[in-house]
C-alpha positions as CSV (number, residue, x, y, z in Angstrom):
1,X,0.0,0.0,0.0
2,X,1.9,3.6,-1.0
3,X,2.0,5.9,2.1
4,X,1.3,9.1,0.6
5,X,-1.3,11.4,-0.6
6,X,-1.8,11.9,-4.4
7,X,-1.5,14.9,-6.9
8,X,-5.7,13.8,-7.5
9,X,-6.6,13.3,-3.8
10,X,-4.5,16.4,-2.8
11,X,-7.0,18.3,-5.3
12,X,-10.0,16.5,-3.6
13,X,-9.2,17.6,-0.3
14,X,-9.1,21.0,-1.3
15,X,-12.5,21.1,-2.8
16,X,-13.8,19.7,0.0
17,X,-12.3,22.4,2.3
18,X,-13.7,24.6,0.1
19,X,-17.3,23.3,0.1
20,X,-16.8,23.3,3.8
21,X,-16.3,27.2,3.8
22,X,-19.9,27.9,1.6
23,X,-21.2,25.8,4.6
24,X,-19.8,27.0,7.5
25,X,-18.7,30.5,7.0
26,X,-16.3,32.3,9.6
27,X,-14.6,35.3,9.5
28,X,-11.7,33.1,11.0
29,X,-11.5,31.5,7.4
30,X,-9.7,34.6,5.8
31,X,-7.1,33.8,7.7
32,X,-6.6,30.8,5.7
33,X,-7.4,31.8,2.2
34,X,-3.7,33.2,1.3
35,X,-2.4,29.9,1.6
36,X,-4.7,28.5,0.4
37,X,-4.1,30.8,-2.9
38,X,-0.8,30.5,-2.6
39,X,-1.1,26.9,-2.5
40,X,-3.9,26.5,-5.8
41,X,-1.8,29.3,-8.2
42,X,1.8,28.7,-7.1
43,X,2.1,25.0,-5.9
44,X,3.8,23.5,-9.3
45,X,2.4,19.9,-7.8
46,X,-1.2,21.0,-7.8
47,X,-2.4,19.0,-11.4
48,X,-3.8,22.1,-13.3
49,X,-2.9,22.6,-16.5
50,X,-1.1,26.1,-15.8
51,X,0.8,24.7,-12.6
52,X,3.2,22.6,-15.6
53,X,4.8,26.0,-16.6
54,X,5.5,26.8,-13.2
55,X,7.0,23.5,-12.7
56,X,9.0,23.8,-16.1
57,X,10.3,27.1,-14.7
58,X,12.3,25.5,-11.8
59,X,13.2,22.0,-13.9
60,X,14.4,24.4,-16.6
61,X,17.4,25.6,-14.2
62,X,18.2,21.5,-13.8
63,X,18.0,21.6,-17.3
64,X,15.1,19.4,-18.1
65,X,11.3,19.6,-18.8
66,X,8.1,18.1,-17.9
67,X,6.2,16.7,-21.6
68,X,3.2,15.2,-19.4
69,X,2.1,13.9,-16.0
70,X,-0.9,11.8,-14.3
71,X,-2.0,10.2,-11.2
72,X,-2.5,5.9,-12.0
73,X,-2.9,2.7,-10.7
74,X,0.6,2.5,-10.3
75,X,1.6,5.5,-9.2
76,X,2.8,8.8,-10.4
77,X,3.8,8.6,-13.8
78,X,5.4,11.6,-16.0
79,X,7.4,11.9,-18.9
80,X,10.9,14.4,-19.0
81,X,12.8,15.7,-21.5
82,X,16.7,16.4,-20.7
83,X,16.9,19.5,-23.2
84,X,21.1,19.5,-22.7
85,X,21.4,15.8,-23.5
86,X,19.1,14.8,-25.6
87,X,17.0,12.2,-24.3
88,X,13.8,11.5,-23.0
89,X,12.3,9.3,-20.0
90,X,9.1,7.9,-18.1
91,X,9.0,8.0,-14.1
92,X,6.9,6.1,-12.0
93,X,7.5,7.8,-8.6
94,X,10.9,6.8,-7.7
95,X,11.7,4.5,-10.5
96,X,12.8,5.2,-14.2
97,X,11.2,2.9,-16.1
98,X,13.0,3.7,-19.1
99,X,14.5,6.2,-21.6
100,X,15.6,6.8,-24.9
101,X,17.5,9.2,-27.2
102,X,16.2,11.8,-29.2
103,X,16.1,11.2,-33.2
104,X,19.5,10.2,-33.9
105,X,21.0,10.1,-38.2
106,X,21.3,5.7,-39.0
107,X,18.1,4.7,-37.4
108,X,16.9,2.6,-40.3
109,X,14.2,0.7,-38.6
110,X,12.3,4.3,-37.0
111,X,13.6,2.8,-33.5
112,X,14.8,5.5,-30.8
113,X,18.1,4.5,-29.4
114,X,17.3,3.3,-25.7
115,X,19.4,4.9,-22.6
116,X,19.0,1.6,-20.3
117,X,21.3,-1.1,-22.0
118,X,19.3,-3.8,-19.8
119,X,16.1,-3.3,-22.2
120,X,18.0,-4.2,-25.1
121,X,19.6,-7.4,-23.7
122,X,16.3,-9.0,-23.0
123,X,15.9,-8.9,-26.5
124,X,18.5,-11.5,-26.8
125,X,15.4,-14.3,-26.1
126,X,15.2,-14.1,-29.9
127,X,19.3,-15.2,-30.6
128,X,18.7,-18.4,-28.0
129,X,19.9,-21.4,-30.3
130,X,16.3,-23.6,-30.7
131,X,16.5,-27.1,-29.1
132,X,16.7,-30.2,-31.2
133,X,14.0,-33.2,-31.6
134,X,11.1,-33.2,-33.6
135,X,8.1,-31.5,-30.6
136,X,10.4,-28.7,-31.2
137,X,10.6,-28.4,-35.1
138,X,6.4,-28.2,-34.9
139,X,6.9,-25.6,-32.5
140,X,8.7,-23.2,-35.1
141,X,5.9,-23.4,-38.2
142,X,4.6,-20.0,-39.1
143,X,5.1,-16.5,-37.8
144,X,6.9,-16.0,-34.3
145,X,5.3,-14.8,-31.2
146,X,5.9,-13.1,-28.0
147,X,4.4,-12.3,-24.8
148,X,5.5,-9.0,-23.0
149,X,4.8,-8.6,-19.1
150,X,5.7,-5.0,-18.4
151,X,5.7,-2.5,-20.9
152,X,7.7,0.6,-19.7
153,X,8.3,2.4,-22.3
154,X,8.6,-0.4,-24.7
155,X,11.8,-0.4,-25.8
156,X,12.2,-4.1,-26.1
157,X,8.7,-4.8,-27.5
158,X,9.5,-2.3,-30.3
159,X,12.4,-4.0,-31.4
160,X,10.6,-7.8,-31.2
161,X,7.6,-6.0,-34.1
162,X,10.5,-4.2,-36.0
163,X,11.6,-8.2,-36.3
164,X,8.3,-9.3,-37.3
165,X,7.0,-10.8,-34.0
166,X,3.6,-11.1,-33.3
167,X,3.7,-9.4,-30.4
168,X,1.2,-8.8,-27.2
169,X,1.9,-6.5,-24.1
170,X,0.6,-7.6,-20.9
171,X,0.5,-4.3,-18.7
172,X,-1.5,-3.2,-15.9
173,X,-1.1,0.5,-16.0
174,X,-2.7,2.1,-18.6
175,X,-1.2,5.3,-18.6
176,X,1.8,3.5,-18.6
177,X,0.8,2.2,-22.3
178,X,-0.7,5.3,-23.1
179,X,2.4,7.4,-22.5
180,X,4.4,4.8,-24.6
181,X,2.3,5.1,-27.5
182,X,2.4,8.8,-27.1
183,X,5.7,10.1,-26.4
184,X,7.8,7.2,-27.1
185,X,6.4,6.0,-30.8
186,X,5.4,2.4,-29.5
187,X,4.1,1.2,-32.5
188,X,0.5,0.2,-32.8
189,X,0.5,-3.2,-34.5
190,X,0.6,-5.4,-31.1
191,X,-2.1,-7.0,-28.8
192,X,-2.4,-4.8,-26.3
193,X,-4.3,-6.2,-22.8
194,X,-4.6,-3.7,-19.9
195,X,-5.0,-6.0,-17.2
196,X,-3.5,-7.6,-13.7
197,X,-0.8,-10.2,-15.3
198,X,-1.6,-12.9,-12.3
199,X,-5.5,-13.0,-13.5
200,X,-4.4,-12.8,-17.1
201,X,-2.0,-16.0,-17.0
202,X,-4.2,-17.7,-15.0
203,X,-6.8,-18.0,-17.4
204,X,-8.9,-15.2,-15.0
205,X,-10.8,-13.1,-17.3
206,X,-12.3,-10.0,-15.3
207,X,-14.5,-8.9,-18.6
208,X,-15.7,-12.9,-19.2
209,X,-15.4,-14.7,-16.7
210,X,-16.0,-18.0,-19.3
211,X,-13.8,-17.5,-21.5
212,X,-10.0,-18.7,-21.5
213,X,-7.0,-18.2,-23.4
214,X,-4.5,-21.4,-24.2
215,X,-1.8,-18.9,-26.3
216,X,1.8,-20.1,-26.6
217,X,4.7,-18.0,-27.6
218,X,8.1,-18.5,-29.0
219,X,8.9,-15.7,-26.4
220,X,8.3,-14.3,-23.1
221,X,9.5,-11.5,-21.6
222,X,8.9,-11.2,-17.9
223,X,9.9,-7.4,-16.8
224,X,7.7,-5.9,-14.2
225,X,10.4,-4.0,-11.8
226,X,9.0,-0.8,-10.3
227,X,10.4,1.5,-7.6
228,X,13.1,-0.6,-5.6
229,X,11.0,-4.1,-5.7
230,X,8.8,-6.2,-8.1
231,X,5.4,-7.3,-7.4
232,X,6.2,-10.8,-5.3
233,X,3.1,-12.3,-6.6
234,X,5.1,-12.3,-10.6
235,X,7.7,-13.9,-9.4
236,X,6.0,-17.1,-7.3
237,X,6.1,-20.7,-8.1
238,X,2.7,-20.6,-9.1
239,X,3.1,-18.0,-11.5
240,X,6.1,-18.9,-13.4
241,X,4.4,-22.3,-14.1
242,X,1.4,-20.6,-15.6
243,X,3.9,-18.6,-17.7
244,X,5.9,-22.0,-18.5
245,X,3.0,-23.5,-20.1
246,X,2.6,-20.5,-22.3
247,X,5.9,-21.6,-23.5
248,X,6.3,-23.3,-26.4
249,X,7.9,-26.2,-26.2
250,X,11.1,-24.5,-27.7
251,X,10.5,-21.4,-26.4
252,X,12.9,-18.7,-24.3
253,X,11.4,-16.6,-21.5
254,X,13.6,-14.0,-20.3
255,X,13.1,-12.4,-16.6
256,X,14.4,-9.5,-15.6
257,X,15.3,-9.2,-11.9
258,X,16.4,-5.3,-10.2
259,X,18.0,-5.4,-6.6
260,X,20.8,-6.0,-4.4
261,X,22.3,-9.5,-5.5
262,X,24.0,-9.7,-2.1
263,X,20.4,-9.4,-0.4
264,X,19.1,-12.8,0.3
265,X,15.5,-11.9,-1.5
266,X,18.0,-12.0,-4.9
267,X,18.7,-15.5,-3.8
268,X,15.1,-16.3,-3.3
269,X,13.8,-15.2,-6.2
270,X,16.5,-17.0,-8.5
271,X,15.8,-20.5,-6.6
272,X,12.1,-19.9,-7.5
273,X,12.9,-19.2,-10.7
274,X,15.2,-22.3,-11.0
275,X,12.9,-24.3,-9.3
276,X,10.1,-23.8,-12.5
277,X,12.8,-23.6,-15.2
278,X,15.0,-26.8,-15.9
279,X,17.4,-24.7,-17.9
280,X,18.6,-21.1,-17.3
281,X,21.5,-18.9,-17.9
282,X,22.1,-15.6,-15.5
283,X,23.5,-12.4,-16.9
284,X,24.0,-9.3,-15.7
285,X,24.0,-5.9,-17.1
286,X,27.4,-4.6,-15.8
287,X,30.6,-6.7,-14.7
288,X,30.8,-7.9,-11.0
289,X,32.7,-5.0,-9.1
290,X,35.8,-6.6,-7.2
291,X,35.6,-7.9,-4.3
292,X,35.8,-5.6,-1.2
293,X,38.6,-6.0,1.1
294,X,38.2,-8.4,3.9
295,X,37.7,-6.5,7.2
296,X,37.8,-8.1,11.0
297,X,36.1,-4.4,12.7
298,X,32.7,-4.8,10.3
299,X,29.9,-7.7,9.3
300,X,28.0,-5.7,7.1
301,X,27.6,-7.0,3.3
302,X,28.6,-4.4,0.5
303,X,25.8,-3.4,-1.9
304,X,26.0,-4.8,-5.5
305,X,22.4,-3.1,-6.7
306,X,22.4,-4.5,-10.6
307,X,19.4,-5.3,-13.4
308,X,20.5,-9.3,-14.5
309,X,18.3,-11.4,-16.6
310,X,17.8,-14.8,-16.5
311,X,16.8,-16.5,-20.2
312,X,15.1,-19.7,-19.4
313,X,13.4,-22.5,-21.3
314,X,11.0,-25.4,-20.2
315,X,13.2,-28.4,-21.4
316,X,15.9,-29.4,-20.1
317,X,19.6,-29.1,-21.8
318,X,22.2,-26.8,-22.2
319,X,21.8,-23.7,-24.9
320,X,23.9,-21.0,-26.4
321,X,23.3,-17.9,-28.0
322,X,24.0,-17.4,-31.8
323,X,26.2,-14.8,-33.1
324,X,23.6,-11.3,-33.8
325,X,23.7,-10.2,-36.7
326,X,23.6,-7.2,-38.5
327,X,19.9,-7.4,-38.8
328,X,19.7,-7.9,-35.2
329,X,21.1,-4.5,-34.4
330,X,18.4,-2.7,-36.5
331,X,20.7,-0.1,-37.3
332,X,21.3,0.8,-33.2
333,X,24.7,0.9,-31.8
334,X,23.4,0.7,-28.4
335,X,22.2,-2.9,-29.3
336,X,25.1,-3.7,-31.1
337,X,27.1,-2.9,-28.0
338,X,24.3,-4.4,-25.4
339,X,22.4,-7.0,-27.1
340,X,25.0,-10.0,-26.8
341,X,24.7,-11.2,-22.9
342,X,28.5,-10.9,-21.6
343,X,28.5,-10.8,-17.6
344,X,27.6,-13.8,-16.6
345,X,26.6,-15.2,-13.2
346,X,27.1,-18.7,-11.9
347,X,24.1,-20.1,-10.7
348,X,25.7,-21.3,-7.5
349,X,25.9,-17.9,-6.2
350,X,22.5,-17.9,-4.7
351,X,22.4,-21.2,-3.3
352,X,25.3,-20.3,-0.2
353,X,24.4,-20.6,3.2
354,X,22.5,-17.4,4.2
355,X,21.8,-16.3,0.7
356,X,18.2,-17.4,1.1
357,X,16.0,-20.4,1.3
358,X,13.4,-22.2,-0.2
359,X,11.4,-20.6,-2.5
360,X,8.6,-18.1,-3.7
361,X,4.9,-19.4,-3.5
362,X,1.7,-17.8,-2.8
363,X,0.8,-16.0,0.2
364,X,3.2,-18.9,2.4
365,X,6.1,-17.8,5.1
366,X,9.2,-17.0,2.2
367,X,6.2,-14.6,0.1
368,X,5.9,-12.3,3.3
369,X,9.6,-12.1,4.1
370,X,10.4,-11.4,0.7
371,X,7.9,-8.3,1.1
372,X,9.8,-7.0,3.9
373,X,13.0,-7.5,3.1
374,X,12.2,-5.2,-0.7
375,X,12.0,-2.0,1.9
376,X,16.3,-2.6,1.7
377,X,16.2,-3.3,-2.0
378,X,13.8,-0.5,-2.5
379,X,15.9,2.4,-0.3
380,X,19.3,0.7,-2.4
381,X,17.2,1.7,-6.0
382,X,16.6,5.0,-4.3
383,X,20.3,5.9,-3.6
384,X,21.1,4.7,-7.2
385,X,18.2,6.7,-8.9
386,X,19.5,9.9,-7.0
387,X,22.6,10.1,-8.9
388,X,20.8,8.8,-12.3
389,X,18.9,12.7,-12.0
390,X,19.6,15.4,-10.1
391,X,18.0,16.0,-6.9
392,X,16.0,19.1,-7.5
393,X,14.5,17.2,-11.0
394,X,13.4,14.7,-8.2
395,X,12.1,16.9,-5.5
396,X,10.2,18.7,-7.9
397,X,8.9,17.0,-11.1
């Protein structure tokens, strides 16, 4: 549950003190009604349409600018232009969920380069060698397909339709998908469902409750990170088996994970993971830092906050990745830097004593710890994000 007041029920309250003063009127009230001005004509976080230029005034001196704003389901979500830099990117609260350059020359495909290399390596589900036998070869007639849980602001589901992939977007937030679209040219030919992703793979259908969906995919792409910590209830047992069986048989899912890999929830999360999947490989999105020094005066653990992916498919065998190429890159030098997975991460990392235990399922004893323990993960994001922006973009926009 978010512990704070919104732009929208900020609003609300006001109207309501102001309905309260037609209905009780005091002459004690005018002592009130400056700040009350004040507050309604100068307060840049007040959502009228006039209080963005006042806003834009102070994120001007940071040198950035707000292109649109609104109160959703999953928060506060705006758009911002970096005027000095050139790029472009969409908040939700605290978290960035993703950015991209303005119009650069070589862009053959109409693709925006992305800022966040770890959007473009999940994109790598598509250079996954295919398994052998014959249940696989059926797998592969006709036009491939792909399943995208977590939109932002669709960097990676752009590139799988610039490649011809019948593609559908699973997101809950439709601002989210709306701002996409808008500001950040997310093309139109997809599937788009607006809708909880643990009813949707679950064969819930809030609209029709009788009718189910049985759609398999060539790919999945499993990236729902928000604000410090995902939603626990994406990354459960239970869940990832619903999304296996959306698999086909030689399909690649690739899950994106955010946190501190030193934190036992990390260690968690991968065992679940591991426990659904009989075959995955663990990248991350930068190299390891070096180990710190070992000290006898302190016990605390040094923070390694990272994006990694884990590309998994549901039979068992070893797999490699083929060579990209230059179709691959559609004309982007950020992919062809990023999209080859390079930093890898050996499994047995998160099974040491007191990296975590058991696994992820719903609503049992591992769940709720995993829920407390994202408050560290969470304030960990927060200290990174601070030095992604500066702090008066962040106090203000």
């Amino acid at each position: 549950m978010r512990k704070y007041i919104s732009n929208s029920n900020l609003l609300s309250y006001y109207l309501l003190a102001l309905f309260q003063v037609f209905l009780f009127p005091s002459k004690y009230l005018l002592f009130a009604a400056l700040p009350l001005l004040h507050t309604v004509f100068y307060t840049a976080h007040i959502p009228f349409p006039y209080s963005d230029h006042i806003l834009n005034a102070t994120l001007h001196d940071h040198g950035y600018s707000l292109v649109a704003r609104q109160e959703s389901v999953t928060g506060y979500i705006s758009v911002l232009d970096n005027v000095k830099d050139g790029f472009r990117v969409m908040r939700c609260d605290h978290s960035l969920l993703g950015g991209e350059w303005h119009p650069q020359p070589g862009m053959r495909s109409g693709l925006r380069e992305p800022v966040y290399a770890i959007f473009v390596m999940l994109e790598a589900v598509r250079l996954v060698e295919p398994a052998a036998g014959p249940s696989a070869a059926a797998d592969d007639k006709g036009q491939e397909n792909a399943l995208v849980i977590g939109l932002g602001i669709g960097t990676t589901p752009s590139a799988l339709i610039a490649h011809g992939v019948d593609t559908t977007i699973l997101e809950i937030d439709p601002v989210v998908h709306a701002f996409a679209t808008k500001y950040f040219n997310l093309p139109t030919n997809h599937t788009p469902i607006i809708q909880d992703a643990t009813l949707w793979v679950s064969n819930k259908n809030t609209t029709n409750p009788t009718k189910t969906h049985t759609e398999k995919y060539n790919y999945i792409i499993h990236d729902v990170f928000t604000g410090g910590a995902e939603p626990i209830d994406l990354f459960t047992v239970e869940f990832l088996t619903a999304l296996k069986n959306h698999l086909k048989v030689n399909g690649v899912i690739a899950i994106n994970y955010a946190g501190d890999l030193n934190l036992p929830t990390a260690a968690r999360v991968v065992r679940t993971i591991l426990e659904v999947f009989p075959t995955c490989r663990i990248f991350r999105e930068e190299a390891a830092p070096a180990p710190a020094p070992s000290s006898t005066t302190t016990t605390t653990t040094n923070s390694d906050f990272t994006n990694m992916v884990l590309f998994c498919r549901k039979v068992p065998g070893a797999f490699t990745f083929r060579k990209p190429t230059p179709r691959d890159f559609l004309g982007s030098g950020a992919r062809e830097y990023a999209l080859l997975p390079r930093h890898e991460v050996d499994s047995s990392k998160f099974f040491l004593p007191g990296k975590g235990e058991d696994v992820i399922r719903e609503k049992n004893k591992r769940s709720e710890e995993v829920e407390k323990a994202q408050l560290e993960s969470a304030m960990g994001h927060w200290g990174v994000m601070r030095r992604v922006l500066p702090d008066g973009v962040w106090e203000n926009w």
